[in-house]
TORLOKE-785267 format. One record per atom (N, C-alpha, C): residue number from 1; residue in three letters; x, y, z. Coordinates in pm, 1 decimal, always signed. Layout:
% TORLOKE-785267
NUM|Ala|X|Y|Z
...
This chain:
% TORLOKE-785267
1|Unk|-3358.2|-1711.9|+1391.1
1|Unk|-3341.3|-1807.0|+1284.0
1|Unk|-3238.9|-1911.1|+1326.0
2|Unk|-3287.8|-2052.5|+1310.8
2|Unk|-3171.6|-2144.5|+1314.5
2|Unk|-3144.0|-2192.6|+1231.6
3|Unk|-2995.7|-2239.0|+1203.0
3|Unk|-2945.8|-2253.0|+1045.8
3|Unk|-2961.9|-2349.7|+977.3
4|Unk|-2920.5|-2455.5|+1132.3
4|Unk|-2957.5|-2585.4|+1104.9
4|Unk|-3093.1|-2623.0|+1076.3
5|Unk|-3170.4|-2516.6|+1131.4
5|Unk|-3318.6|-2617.5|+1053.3
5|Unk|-3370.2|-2536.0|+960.1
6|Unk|-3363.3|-2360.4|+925.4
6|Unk|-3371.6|-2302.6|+832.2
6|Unk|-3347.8|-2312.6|+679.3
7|Unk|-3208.4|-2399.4|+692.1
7|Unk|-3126.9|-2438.4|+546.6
7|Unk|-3043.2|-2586.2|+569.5
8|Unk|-3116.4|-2674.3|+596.6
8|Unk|-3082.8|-2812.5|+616.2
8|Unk|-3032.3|-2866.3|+505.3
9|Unk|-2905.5|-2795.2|+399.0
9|Unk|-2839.4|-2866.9|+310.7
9|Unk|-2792.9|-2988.9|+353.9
10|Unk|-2793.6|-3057.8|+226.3
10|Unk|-2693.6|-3211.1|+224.9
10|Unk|-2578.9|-3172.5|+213.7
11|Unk|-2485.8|-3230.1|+260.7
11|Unk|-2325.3|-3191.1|+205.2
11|Unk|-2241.1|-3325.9|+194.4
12|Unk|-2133.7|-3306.3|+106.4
12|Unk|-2048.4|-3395.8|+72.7
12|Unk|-1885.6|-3408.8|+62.7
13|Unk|-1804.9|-3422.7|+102.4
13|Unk|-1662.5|-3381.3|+91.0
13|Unk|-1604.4|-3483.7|-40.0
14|Unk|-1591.5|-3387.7|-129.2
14|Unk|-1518.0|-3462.4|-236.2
14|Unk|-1371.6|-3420.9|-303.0
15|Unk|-1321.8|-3569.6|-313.0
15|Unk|-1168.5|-3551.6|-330.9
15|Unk|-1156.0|-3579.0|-433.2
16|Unk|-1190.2|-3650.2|-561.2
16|Unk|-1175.8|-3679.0|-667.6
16|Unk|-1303.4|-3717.3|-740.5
17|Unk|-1330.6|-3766.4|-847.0
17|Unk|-1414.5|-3734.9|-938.9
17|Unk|-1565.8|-3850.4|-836.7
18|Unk|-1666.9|-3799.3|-843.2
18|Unk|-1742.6|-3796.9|-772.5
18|Unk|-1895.2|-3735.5|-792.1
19|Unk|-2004.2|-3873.2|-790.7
19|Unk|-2108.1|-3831.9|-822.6
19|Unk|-2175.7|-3802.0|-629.1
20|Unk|-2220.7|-3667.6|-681.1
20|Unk|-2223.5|-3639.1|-537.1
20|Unk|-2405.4|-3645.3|-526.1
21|Unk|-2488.2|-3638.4|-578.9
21|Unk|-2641.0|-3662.4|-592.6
21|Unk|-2708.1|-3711.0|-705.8
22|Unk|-2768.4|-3822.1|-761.6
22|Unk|-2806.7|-3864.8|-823.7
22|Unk|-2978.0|-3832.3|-854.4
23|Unk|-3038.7|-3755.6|-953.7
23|Unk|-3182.4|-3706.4|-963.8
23|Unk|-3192.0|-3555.0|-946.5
24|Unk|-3300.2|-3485.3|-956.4
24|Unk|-3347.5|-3333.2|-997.1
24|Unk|-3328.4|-3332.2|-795.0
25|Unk|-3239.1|-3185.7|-804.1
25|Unk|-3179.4|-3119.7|-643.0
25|Unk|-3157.0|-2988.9|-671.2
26|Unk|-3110.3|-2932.3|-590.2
26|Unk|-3051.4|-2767.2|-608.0
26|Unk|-2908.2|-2769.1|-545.5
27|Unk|-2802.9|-2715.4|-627.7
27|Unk|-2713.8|-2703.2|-610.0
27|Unk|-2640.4|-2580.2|-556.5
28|Unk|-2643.1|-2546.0|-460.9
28|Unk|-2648.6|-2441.9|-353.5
28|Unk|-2462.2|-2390.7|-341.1
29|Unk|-2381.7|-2476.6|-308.2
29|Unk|-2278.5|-2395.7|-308.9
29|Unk|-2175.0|-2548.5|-312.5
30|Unk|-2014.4|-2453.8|-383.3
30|Unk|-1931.9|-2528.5|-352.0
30|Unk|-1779.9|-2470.7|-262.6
31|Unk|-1783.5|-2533.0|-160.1
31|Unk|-1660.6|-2462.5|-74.6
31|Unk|-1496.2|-2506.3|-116.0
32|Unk|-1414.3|-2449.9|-188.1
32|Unk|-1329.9|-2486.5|-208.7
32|Unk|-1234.8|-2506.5|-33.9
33|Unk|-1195.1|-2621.3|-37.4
33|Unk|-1105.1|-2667.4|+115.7
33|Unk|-987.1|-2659.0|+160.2
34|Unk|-944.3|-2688.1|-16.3
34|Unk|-740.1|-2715.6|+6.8
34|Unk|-701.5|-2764.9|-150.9
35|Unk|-597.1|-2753.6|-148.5
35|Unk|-519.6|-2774.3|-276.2
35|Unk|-383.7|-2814.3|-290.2
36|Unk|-339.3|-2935.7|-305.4
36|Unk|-200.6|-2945.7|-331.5
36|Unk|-133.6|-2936.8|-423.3
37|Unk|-194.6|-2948.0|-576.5
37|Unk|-180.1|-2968.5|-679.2
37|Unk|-262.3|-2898.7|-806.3
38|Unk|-216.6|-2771.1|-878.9
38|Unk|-359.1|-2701.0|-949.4
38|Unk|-399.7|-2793.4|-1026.5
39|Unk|-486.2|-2745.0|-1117.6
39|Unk|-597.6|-2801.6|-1208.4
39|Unk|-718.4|-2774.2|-1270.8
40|Unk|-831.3|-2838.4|-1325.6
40|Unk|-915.7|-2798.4|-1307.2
40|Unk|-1055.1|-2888.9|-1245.5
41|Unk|-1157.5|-2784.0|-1204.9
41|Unk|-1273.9|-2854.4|-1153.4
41|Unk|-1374.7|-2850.4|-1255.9
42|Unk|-1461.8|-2951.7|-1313.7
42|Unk|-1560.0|-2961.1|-1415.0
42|Unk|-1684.1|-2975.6|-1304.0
43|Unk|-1825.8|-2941.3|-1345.1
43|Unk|-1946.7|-2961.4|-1258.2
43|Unk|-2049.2|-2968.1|-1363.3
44|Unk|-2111.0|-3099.1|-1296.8
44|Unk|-2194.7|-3143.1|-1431.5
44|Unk|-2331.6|-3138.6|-1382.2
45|Unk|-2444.5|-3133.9|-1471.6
45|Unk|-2549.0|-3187.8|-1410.5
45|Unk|-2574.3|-3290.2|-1454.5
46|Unk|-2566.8|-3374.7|-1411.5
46|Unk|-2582.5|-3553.2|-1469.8
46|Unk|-2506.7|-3647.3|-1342.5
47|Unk|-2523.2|-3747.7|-1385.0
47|Unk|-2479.5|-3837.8|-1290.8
47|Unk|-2319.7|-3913.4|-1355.8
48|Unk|-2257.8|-3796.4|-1479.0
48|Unk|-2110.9|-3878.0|-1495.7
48|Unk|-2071.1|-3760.1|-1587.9
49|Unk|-1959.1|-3730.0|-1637.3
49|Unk|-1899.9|-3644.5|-1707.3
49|Unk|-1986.6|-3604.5|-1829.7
50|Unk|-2068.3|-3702.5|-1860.3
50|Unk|-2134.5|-3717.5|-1994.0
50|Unk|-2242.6|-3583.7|-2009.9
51|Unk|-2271.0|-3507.1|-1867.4
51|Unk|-2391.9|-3443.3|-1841.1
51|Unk|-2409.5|-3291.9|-1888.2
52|Unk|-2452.3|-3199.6|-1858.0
52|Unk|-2491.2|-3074.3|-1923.5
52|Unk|-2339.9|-3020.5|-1812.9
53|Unk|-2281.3|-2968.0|-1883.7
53|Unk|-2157.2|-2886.2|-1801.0
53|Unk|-2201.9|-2726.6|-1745.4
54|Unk|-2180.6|-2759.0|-1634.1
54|Unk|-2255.2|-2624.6|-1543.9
54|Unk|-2151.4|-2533.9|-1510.7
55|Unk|-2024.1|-2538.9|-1496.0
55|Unk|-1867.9|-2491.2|-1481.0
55|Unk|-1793.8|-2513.8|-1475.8
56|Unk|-1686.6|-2481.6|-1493.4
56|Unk|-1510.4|-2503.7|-1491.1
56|Unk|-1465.0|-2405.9|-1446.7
57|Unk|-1416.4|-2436.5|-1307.2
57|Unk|-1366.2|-2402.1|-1179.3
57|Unk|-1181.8|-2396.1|-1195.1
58|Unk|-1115.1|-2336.4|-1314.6
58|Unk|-971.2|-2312.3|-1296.9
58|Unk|-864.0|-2280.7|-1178.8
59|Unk|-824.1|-2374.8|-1114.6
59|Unk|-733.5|-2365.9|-1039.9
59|Unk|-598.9|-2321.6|-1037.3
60|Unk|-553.3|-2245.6|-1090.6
60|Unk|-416.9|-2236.1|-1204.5
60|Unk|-274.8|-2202.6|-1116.8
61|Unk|-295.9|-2163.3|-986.5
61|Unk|-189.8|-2046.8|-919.0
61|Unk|-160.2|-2063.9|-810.0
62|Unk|-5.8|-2071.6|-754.3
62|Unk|+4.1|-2143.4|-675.0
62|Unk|-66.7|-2035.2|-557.0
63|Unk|-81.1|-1886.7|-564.4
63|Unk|-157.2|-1835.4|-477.2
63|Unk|-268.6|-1906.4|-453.7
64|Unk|-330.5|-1943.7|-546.8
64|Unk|-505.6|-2005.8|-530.8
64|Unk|-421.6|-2152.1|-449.7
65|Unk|-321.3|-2195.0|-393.6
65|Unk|-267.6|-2303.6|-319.1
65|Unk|-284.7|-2231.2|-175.3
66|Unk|-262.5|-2168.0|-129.7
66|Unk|-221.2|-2055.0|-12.8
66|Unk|-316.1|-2013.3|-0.2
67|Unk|-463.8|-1976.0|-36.9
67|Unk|-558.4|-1843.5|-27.4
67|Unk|-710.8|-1956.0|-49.1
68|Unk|-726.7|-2020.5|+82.8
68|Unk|-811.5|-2093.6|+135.7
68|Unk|-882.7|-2103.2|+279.4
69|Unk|-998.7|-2112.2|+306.1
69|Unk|-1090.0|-2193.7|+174.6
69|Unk|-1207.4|-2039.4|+121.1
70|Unk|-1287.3|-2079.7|+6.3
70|Unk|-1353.3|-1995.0|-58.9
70|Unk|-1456.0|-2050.1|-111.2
71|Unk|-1577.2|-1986.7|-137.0
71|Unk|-1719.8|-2107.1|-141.4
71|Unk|-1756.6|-2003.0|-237.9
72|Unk|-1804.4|-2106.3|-327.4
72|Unk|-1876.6|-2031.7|-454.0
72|Unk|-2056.2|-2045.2|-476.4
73|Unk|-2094.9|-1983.2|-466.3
73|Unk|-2248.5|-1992.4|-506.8
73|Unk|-2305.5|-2041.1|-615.9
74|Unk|-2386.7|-2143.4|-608.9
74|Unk|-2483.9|-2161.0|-739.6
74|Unk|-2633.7|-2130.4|-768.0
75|Unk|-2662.3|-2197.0|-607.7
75|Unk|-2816.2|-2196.1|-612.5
75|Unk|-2851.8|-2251.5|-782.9
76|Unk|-2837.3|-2351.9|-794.2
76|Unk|-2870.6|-2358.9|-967.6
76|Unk|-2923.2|-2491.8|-914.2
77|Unk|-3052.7|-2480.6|-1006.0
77|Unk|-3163.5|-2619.0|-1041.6
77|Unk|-3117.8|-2773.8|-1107.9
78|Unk|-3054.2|-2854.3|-1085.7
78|Unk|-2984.7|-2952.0|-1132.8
78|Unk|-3125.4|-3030.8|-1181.1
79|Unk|-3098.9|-3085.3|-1299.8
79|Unk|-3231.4|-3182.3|-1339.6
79|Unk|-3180.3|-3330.5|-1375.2
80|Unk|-3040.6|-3379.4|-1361.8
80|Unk|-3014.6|-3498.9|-1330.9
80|Unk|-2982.6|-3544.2|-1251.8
81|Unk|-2879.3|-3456.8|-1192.2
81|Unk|-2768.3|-3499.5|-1096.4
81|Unk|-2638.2|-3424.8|-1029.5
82|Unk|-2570.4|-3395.2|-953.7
82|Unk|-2477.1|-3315.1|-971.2
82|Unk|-2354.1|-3397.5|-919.6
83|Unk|-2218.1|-3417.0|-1048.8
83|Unk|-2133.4|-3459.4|-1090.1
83|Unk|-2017.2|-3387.5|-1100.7
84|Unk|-1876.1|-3412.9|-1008.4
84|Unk|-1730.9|-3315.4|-986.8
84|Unk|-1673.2|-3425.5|-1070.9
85|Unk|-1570.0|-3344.6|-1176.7
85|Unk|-1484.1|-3416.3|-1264.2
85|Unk|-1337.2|-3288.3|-1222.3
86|Unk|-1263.1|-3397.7|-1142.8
86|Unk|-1085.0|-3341.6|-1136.7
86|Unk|-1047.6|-3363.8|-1254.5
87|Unk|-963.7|-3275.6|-1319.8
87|Unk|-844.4|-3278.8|-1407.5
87|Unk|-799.5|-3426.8|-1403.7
88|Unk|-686.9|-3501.4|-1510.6
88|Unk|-583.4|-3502.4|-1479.0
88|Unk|-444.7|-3478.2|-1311.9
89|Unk|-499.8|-3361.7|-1295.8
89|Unk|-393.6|-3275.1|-1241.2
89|Unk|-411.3|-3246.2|-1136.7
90|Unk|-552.6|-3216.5|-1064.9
90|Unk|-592.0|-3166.0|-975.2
90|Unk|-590.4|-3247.0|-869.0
91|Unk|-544.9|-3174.5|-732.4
91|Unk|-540.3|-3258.9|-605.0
91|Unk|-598.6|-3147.0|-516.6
92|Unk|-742.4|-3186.2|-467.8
92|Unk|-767.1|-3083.7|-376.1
92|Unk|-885.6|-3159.7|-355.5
93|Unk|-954.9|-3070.4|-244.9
93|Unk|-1055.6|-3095.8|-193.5
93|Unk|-1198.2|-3026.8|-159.1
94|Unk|-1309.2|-3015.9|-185.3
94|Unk|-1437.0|-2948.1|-223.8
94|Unk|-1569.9|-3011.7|-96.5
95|Unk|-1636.8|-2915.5|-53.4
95|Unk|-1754.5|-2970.7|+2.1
95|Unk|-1836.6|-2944.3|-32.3
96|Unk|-1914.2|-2960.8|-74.4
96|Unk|-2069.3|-2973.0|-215.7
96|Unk|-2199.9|-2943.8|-120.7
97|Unk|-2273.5|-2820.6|-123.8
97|Unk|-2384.3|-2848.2|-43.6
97|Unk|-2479.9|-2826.2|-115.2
98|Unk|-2608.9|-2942.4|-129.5
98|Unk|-2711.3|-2946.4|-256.0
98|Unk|-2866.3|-2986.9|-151.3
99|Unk|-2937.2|-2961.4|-232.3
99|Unk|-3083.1|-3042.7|-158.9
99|Unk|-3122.3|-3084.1|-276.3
């Protein structure tokens, strides 16, 4: 099996609020990268905050600052778009992999 052509995700590195695919995709995973600052992470399906809210990703501790990186699974069917909304507060960084 090769990975690269087996599972040819798109990916995206996002630092702040960020429409990362615009239209119906699959939202496959998000890798948390780094953190300077907690907060929280919102994930939408839509193309702006306005959209169906898919999770809130609490960052709260400065352990969760130290105890990187960590990738969360979705595999979830997006039917607009898939949309990262930072806090206020949040300073960190995420790589988004969707088709």
């Amino acid at each position: 099996m090769n990975p690269a052509i087996d599972f040819p995700w798109d990916k995206q590195l996002v630092a702040a609020d960020a429409l990362v695919k615009a239209g119906a995709c699959v939202l496959h995973s998000i890798n948390f990268n780094g953190m300077t600052v907690v907060g929280d992470l919102s994930v939408y399906d839509g193309v702006n905050a306005g959209g169906n809210l898919i999770a809130v990703i609490t960052l709260r501790s400065a352990i969760q600052v130290s105890c990187q990186p960590f990738t969360m699974f979705f595999d979830c069917e997006m039917e607009d778009g898939i949309y990262l909304d930072f806090d206020a507060t949040l300073t960190a960084n995420f790589t988004v992999m969707y088709k």
